[in-house]
ZAKOLVO-20088 format. One record per residue (C-alpha): residue in three letters; x, y, z. Coordinates in Angstrom, 3 decimals. Layout:
BEGIN
   residuo         px         py         pz
       ala          X          Y          Z
...
***
This chain:
BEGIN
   residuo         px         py         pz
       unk     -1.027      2.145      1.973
       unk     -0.660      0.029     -0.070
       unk      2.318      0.980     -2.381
       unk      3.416     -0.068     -6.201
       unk      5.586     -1.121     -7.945
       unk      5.298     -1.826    -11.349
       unk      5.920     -5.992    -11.692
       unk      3.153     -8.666    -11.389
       unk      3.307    -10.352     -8.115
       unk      4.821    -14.112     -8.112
       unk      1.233    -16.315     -7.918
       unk      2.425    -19.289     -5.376
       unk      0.869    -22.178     -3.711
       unk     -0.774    -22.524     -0.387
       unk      1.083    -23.826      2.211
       unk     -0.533    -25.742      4.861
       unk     -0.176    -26.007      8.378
       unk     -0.557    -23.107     11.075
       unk      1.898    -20.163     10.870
       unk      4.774    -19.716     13.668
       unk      4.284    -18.590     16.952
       unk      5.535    -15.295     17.994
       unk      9.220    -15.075     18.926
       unk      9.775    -13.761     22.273
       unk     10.736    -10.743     21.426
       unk      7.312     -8.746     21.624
       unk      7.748     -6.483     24.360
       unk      7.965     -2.670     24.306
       unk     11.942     -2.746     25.161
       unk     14.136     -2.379     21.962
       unk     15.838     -5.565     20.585
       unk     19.283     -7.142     21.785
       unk     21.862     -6.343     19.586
       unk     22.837     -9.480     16.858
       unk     24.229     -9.711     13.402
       unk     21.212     -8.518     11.946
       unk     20.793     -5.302     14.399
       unk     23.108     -2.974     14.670
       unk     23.863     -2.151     18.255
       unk     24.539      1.461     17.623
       unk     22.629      2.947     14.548
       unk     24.238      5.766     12.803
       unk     22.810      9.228     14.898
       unk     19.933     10.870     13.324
       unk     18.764     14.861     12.683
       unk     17.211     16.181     15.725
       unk     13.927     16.428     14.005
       unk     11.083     14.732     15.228
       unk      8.334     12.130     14.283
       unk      6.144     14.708     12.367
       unk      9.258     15.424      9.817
       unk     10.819     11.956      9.685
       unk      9.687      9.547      6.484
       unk     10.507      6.093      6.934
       unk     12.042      4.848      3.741
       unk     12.065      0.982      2.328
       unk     15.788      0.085      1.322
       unk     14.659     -3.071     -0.404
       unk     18.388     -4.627     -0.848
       unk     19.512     -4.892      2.918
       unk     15.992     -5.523      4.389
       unk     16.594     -1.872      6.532
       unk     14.373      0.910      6.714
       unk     16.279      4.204      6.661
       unk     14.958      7.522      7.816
       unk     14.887     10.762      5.758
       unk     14.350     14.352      7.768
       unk     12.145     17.000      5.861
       unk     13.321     19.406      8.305
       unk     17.054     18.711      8.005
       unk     16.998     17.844      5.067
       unk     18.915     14.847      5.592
       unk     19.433     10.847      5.118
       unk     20.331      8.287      7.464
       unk     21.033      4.907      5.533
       unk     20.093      1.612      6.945
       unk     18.881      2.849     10.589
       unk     16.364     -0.402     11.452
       unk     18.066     -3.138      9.880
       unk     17.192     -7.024     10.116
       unk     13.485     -6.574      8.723
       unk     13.247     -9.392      6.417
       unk     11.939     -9.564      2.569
       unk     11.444     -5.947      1.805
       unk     10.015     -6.339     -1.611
       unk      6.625     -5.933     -0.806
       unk      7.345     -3.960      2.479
       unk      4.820     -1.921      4.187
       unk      4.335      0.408      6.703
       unk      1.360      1.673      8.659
       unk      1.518      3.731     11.960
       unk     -0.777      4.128     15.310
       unk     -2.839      7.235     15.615
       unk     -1.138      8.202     18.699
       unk      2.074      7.926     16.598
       unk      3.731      5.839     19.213
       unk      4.322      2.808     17.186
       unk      5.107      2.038     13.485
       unk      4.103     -1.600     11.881
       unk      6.183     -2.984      8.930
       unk      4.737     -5.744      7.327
       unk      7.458     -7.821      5.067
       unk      7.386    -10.854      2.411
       unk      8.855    -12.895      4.251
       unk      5.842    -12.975      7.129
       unk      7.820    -10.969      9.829
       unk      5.920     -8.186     11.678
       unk      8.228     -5.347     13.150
       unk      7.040     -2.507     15.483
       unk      9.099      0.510     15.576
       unk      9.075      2.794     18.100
       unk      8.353      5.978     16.622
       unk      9.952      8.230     19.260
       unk     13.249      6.657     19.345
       unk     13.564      5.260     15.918
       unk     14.505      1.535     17.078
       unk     12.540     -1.703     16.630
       unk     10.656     -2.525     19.551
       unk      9.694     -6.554     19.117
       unk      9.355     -8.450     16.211
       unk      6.623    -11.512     15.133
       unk      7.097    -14.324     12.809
       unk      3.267    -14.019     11.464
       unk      3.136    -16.271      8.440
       unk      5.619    -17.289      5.634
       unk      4.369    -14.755      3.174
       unk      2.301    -11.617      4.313
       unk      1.448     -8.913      1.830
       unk     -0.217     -5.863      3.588
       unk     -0.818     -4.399      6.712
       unk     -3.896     -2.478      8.391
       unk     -4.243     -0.957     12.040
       unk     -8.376     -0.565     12.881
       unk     -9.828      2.791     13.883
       unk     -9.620      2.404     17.844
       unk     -5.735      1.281     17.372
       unk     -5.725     -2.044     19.371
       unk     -5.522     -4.683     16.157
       unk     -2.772     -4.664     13.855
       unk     -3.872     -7.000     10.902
       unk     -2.260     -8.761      8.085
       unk     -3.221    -10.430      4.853
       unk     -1.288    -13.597      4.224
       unk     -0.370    -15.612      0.742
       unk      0.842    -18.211      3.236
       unk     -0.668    -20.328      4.529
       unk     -3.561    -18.447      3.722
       unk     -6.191    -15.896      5.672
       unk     -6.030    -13.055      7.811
       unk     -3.791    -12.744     11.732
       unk     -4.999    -10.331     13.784
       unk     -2.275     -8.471     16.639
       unk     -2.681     -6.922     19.605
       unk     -0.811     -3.718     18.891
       unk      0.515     -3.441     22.352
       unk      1.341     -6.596     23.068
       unk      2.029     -8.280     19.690
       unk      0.323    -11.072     20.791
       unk     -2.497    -13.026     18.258
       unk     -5.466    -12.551     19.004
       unk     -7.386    -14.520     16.066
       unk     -6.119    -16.106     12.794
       unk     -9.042    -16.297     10.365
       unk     -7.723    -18.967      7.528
       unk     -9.121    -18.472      4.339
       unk    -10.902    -21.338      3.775
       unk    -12.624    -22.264      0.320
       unk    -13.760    -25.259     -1.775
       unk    -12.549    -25.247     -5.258
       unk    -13.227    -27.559     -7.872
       unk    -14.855    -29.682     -5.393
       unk    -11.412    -29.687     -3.115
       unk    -11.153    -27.889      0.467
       unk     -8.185    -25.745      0.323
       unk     -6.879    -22.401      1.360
       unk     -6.789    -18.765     -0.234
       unk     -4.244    -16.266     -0.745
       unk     -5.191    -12.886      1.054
       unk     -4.568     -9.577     -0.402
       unk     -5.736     -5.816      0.198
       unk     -6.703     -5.782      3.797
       unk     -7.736     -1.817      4.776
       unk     -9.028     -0.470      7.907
       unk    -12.738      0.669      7.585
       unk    -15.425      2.775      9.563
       unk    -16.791      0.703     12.348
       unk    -13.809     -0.556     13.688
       unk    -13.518     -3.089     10.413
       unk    -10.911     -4.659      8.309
       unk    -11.947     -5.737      4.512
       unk     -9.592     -7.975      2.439
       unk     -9.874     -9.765     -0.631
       unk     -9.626    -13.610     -1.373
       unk     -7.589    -14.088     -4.512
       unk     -8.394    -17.803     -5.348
       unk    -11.486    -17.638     -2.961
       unk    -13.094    -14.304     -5.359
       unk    -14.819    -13.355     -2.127
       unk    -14.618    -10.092     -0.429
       unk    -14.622    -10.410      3.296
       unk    -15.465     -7.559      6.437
       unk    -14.260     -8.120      9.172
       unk    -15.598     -6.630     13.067
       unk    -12.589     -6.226     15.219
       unk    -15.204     -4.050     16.974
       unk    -15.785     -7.083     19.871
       unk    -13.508     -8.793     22.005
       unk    -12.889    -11.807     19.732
       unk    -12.388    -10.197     15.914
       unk    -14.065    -12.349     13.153
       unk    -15.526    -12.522      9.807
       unk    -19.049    -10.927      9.904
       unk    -19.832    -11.093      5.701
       unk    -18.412    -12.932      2.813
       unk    -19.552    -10.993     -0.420
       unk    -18.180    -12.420     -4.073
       unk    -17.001    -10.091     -6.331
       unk    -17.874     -9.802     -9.862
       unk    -14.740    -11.400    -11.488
       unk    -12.447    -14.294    -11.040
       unk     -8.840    -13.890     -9.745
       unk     -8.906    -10.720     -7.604
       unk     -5.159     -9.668     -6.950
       unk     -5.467     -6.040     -4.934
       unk     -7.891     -3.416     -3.498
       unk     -8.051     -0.155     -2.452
       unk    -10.775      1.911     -0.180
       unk    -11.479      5.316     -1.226
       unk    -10.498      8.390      1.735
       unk    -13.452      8.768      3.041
       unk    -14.038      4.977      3.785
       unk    -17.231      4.692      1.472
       unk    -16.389      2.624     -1.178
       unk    -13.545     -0.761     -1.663
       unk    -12.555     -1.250     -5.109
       unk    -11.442     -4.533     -6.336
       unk     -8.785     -5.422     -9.234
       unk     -8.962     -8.290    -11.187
       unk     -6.375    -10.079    -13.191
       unk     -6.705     -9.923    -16.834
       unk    -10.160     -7.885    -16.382
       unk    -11.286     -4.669    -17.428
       unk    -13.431     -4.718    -14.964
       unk    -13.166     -3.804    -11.449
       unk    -15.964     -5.146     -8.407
       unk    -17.236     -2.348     -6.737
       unk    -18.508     -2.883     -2.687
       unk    -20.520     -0.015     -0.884
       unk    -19.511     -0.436      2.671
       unk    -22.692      1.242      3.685
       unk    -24.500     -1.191      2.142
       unk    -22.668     -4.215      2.082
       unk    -26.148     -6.110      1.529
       unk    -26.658     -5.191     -2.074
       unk    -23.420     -6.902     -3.083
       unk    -20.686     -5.712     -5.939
       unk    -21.264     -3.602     -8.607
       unk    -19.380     -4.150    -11.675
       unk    -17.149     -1.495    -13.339
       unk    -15.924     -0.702    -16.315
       unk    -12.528      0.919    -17.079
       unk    -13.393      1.102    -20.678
       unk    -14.581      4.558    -22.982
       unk    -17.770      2.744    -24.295
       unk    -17.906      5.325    -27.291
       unk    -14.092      3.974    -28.629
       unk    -12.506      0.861    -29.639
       unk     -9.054     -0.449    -28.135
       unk     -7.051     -2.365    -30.488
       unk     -5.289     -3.769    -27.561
       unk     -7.482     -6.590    -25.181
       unk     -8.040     -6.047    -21.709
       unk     -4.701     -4.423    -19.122
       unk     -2.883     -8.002    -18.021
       unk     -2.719     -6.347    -14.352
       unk     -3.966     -3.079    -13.204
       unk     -1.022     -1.545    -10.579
       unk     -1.819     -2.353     -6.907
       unk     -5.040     -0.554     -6.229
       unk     -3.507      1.785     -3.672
       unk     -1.953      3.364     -6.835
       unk     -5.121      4.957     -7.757
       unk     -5.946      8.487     -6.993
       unk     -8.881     10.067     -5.859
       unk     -9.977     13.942     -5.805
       unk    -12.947     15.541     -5.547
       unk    -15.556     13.700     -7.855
       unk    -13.329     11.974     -9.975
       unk    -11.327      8.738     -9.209
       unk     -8.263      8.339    -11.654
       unk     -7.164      4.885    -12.587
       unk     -3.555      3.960    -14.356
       unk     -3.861      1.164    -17.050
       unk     -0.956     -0.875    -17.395
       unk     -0.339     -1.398    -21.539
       unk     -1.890      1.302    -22.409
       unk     -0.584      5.642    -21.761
       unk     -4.037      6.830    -20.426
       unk     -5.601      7.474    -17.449
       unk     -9.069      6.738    -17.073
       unk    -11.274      8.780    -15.227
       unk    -14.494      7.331    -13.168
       unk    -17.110      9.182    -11.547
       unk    -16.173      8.733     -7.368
       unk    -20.520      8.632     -6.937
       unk    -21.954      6.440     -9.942
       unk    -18.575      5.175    -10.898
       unk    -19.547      5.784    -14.489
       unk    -16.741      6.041    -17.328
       unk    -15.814      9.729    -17.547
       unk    -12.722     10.483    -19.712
       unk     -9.277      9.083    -20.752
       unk     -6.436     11.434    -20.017
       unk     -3.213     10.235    -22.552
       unk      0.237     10.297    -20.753
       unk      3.489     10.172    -22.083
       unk      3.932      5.974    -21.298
       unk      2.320      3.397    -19.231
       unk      0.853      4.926    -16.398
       unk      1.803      2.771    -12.727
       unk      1.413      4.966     -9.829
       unk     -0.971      7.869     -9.116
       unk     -1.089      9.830     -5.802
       unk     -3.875     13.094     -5.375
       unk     -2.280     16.528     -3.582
       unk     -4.007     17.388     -0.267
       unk     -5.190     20.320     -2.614
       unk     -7.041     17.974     -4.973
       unk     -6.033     20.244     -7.979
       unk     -3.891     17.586     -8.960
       unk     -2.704     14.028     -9.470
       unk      1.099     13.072     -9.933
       unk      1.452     10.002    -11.988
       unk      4.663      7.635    -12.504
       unk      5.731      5.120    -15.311
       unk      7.113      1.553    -16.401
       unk      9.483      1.311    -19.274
       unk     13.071      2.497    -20.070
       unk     13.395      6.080    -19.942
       unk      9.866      6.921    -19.203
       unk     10.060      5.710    -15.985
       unk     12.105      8.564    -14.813
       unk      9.341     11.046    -15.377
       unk      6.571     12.063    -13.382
       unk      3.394     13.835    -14.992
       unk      0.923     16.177    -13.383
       unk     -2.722     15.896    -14.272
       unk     -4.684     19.075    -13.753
       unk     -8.059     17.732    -11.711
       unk    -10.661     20.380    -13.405
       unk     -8.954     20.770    -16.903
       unk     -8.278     16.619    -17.094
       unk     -4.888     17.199    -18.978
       unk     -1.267     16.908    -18.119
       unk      0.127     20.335    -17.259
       unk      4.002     19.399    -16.243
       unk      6.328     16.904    -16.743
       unk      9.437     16.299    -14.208
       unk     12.115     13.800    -14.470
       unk     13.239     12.976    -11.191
       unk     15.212      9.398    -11.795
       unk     14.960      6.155    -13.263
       unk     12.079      3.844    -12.020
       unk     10.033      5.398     -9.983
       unk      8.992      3.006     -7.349
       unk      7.008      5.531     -5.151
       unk      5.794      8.967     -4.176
       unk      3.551     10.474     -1.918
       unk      3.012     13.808     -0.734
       unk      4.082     15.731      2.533
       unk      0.683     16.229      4.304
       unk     -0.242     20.199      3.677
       unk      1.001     19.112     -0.076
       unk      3.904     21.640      0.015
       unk      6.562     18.542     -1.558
       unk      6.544     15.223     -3.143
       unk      8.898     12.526     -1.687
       unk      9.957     10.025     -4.718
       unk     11.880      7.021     -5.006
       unk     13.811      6.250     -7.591
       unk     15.166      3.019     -7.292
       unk     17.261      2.571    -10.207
       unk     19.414      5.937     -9.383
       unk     19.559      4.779     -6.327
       unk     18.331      8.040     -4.677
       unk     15.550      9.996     -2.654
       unk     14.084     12.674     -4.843
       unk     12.415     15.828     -2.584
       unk     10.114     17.530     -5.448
       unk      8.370     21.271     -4.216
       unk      5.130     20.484     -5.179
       unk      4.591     24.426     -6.513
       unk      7.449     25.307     -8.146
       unk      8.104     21.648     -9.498
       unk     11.985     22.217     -8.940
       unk     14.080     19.245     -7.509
       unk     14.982     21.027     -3.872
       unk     17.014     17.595     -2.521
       unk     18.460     14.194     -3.800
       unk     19.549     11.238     -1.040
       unk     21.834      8.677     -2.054
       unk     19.696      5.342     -0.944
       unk     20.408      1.734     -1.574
       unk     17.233      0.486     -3.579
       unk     14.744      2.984     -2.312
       unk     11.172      1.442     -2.760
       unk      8.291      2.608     -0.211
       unk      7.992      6.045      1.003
       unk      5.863      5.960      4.541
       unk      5.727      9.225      6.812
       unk      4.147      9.552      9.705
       unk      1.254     11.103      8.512
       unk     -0.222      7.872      6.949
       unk     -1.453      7.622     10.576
       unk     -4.485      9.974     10.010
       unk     -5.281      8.372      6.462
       unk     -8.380      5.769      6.306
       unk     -7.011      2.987      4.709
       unk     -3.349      3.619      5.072
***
C-alpha cells in the first residue's frame, strides 16, 4: 500500500550519480547490536504473525508492533529504520519476510517470525514506495533520487537491475522522479514517471527484469497511482488536474484513457483539487470506485467498468483517506483540518450516503481494516495513540499510547494485489 497522509510531498531535484551499494549487512541473520538497534527489544505478546500489525512511529524511525489478539502495544521494537515519513511496508506471501521502504533510501527486511530486522540496504537517497512481484523473488522500489526504479532479490538483498529513469526535457537529458510502483498480474511492476509523464511496466517475469512499455499518460506532472484489487486497471493522479490517466493492463496497447472527477451536470465555484491524496487512498467496492477530493467535502463516485462520473457523496470536511471493508458495504473515510480530522465517516456502498460518524483522535494519518473486516486499526497521530474501532458496533474497543503513529501495515497486506 501505498498509505496517506494528508500534506503535498516536497518536489526536489534529481541527483546524479549511481545510488550506494548495499551495506554488508544483507544476510538472513539479525543485525549486531549498535546505537541505533537495541540489543534486547522490549518482549512482545505471544501472538503470532497473523495478529501482529506493524505500526510506523514516524518520530524515532522504529516500527512498533500492536497484537489484535492481546490486545497490546510494544513501542519502538525495530528501531534504526531511517526517514519514516513516507514509510512503507509490504510483506512476502509466505509471510517470512517484511520490506520497509523509508525516505531516506534504506531498505529493511524484517523477519516476520521473530520480529527483528534481518539486513538492511542503502538503495537510493530518497525512495518512496515499495512492491514485492507475484512469484516473491523481486522486491522493488521507486526512487525520487537519483531517479528510476532498483530491483532486490528478496532473499538475498542483492540488486539485481537499476532501471534509471531517463528522459529528455526541454531538449536536456536528465533523470525522473519515480512514484507509485505496484505489483501486477504477470509477474509485473508499473510505476509512474513524475517529470518523465510516462507510465512504465515492467517484466520481472525473466531472469534479467526490465522495462517492456513506456505509455504517456494524459496529463503533465503525475505525482501517485494506485491499481485497483483485482489488478485490472492503474489509475494515475495528476497535480493540479481534475483529471486522472486511466491504463488497462490488459490492454496496455490502446494507451490512457482520460478521466474526469468532475459532476458534468454542476458547476464548482472552486478550480481544479491542488493534489488528490496518494492514490492508494482511494477505495474500491463492488462497481463503484470512490475518490476523496482534497478542497472540496465530497466524495466522488466513478463507475469501476466505464469509469464514468457517477455521484458526489458530501462529507462533513475534506475528505483524505478512504479504505473499502472486506464486506464491500462500506467505505471509511478520514479528514484534513482542525477538528475534523479526528472523525471518521462511513459511506453506505448501495445507499451512497454517510451512515455514521466516529471520532477516534486528532489527525488521522491511517486506517485499514483487519482482514474478515471485524475492526478498523487507526492512527491518530496528533493524540499520539492507536485507535482499535469494531467495525459493527462502531464502539472504540482499545487505545495504544504511540509516539507519532503514521502507517498501519498487518500481515495480511501479503495477499493484497498491489499492496
Amino acid at each position: 500500500m501505498k498509505w496517506a497522509p494528508f500534506v503535498a510531498l516536497a518536489l526536489s531535484g534529481a541527483c546524479q550519480g549511481p545510488a550506494p551499494a548495499p551495506t554488508a549487512q544483507t544476510a538472513s541473520a539479525a543485525p549486531a547490536p549498535s546505537a541505533s538497534v537495541s540489543a534486547a527489544p522490549p518482549t512482545l505478546p505471544p501472538g503470532g504473525i497473523g495478529s501482529r500489525v506493524f505500526v510506523v512511529e514516524r518520530e524515532t524511525e522504529s516500527l512498533g508492533v500492536y497484537d489484535l489478539a492481546s490486545r497490546s502495544y510494544t513501542p519502538g521494537h525495530i528501531k534504526g529504520l531511517g526517514n519514516m515519513r513516507h514509510a512503507t511496508m509490504t510483506f512476502s506471501a509466505d509471510l517470512r519476510w517484511g520490506y520497509v521502504a523509508t525516505r531516506s533510501g534504506k531498505l529493511s527486511r524484517i523477519d516476520l517470525a521473530k520480529v527483528e530486522r534481518a539486513g538492511d540496504v542503502e538503495v537510493s537517497k530518497n525512495s518512496i514506495d515499495i512492491a514485492i512481484s507475484q512469484d516473491g523473488r523481486y522486491v522493488a522500489t521507486a526512487e525520487y533520487q537519483p531517479g528510476g526504479v532498483t530491483l532486490l532479490d528478496a532473499q538475498t538483498l542483492k540488486v539485481v537491475a537499476r532501471l534509471p529513469a531517463e528522459i529528455e526535457k526541454n531538449g536536456q537529458k536528465t533523470t525522473s522522479r519515480a512514484t507509485g510502483v505496484v505489483d501486477a498480474p504477470g509477474n509485473r511492476f508499473v510505476c509512474v514517471l513524475i517529470e518523465g509523464a510516462e507510465i512504465w511496466l515492467i517484466d520481472a517475469s525473466g531472469a534479467e527484469p526490465k522495462v517492456e512499455r513506456k505509455i504517456k499518460t494524459s496529463t503533465d506532472e503525475p505525482y501517485d497511482a494506485m491499481i485497483t484489487p483485482d489488478g485490472r486497471w492503474y489509475v494515475v493522479g495528476h497535480m493540479g488536474s481534475e483529471h486522472v490517466s486511466v491504463l488497462d493492463l490488459r490492454n496496455p496497447e490502446a494507451g490512457v484513457k482520460e478521466v474526469s472527477l468532475r459532476d458534468p451536470k454542476q458547476k464548482f465555484e472552486k478550480g481544479a483539487p491542488v493534489k488528490l491524496p496518494h492514490m492508494a487512498s482511494w477505495a474500491v467496492a463492488g462497481d463503484s470506485v470512490f475518490v476523496p477530493l482534497v478542497g472540496e467535502p465530497r466524495m466522488v463516485v466513478l463507475d469501476r467498468h466505464t469509469w464514468a462520473f457517477r455521484k458526489s457523496v458530501p462529507v462533513r470536511g475534506h475528505p483524505v483517506y478512504s479504505v473499502a471493508s472486506p464486506t464491500g458495504s462500506e467505505i471509511w473515510v478520514s479528514f484534513s483540518g482542525e477538528e475534523k480530522d479526528a472523525w471518521l465517516e462511513v459511506i453506505d456502498t448501495e445507499k451512497l450516503e454517510v451512515k455514521k460518524s466516529i471520532k477516534v483522535g486528532g489527525r488521522v494519518y491511517h486506517l485499514d481494516f483487519t482482514p474478515r473486516g471485524g475492526h478498523v486499526v487507526v492512527s491518530a497521530n496528533k493524540d499520539n495513540k492507536l485507535v482499535l474501532v469494531d467495525a459493527t458496533t462502531y464502539a472504540i474497543v482499545d487505545e495504544e499510547n504511540v509516539n507519532s503513529p503514521s502507517g498501519v501495515f498487518g500481515a495480511w497486506r501479503a495477499f493484497r494485489i498491489g499492496l
